[in-house]
C-alpha positions as CSV (number, residue, x, y, z in Angstrom):
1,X,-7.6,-38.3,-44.0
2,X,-4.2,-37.6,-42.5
3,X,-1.4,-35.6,-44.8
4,X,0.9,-38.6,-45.4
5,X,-2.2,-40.5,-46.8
6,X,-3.1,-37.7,-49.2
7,X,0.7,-37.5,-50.2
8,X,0.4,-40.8,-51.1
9,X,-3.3,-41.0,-53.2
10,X,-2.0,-37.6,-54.5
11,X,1.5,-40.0,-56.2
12,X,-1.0,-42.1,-57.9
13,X,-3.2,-39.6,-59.3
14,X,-0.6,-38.0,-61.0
15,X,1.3,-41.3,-62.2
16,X,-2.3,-42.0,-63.3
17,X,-3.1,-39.4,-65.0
18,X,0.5,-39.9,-66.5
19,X,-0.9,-43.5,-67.5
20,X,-3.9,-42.5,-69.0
21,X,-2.2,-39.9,-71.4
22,X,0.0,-42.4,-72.3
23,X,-3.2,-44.6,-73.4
24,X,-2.6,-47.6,-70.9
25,X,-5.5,-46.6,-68.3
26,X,-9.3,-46.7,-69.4
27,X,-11.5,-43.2,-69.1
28,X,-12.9,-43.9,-65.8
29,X,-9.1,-43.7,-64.2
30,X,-8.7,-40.2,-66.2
31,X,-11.7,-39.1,-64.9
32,X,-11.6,-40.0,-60.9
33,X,-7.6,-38.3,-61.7
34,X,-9.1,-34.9,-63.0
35,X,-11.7,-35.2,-60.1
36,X,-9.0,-36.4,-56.9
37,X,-7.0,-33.8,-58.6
38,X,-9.3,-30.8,-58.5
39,X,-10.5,-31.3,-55.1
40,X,-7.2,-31.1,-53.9
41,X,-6.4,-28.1,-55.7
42,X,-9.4,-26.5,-54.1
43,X,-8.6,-27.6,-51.1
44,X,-4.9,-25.9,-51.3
45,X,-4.3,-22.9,-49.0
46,X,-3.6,-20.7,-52.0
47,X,-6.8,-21.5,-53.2
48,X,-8.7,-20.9,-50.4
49,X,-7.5,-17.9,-50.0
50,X,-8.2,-15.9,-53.6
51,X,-11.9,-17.3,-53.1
52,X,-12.0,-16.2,-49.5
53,X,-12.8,-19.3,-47.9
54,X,-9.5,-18.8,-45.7
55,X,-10.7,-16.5,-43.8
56,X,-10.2,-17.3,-39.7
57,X,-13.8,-16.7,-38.0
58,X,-13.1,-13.8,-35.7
59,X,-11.8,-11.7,-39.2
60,X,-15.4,-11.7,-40.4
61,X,-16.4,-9.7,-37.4
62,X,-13.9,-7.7,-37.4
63,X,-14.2,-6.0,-40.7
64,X,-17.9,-5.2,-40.5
């Protein structure tokens, strides 16, 4: 999916999760929210780089 794309789905998770707190969307919207949401969290450079997925190929070799 390209950036602009996940921008965009990323605007209407978080106006949906907004929607759902304020009671107008049913569970199911909360719930594919929390899930969109956390996948792109893990996804997030930051992230990938405390759990050490970040890490470029040839580093691997070079440390061991």
């Amino acid at each position: 999916m390209q950036e602009e794309a996940k921008t965009i789905v990323d605007g209407v998770a978080v106006s949906g999760g907004i929607a759902t707190l304020a009671g107008w969307l049913p569970d199911l919207t909360a719930l594919l929210t929390i899930v969109w949401l956390s996948l792109r969290i893990w996804e997030s450079d930051t992230v990938r780089r405390m759990v050490g997925h970040g890490q470029k190929q040839g580093s691997e070799s070079q440390s061991q």
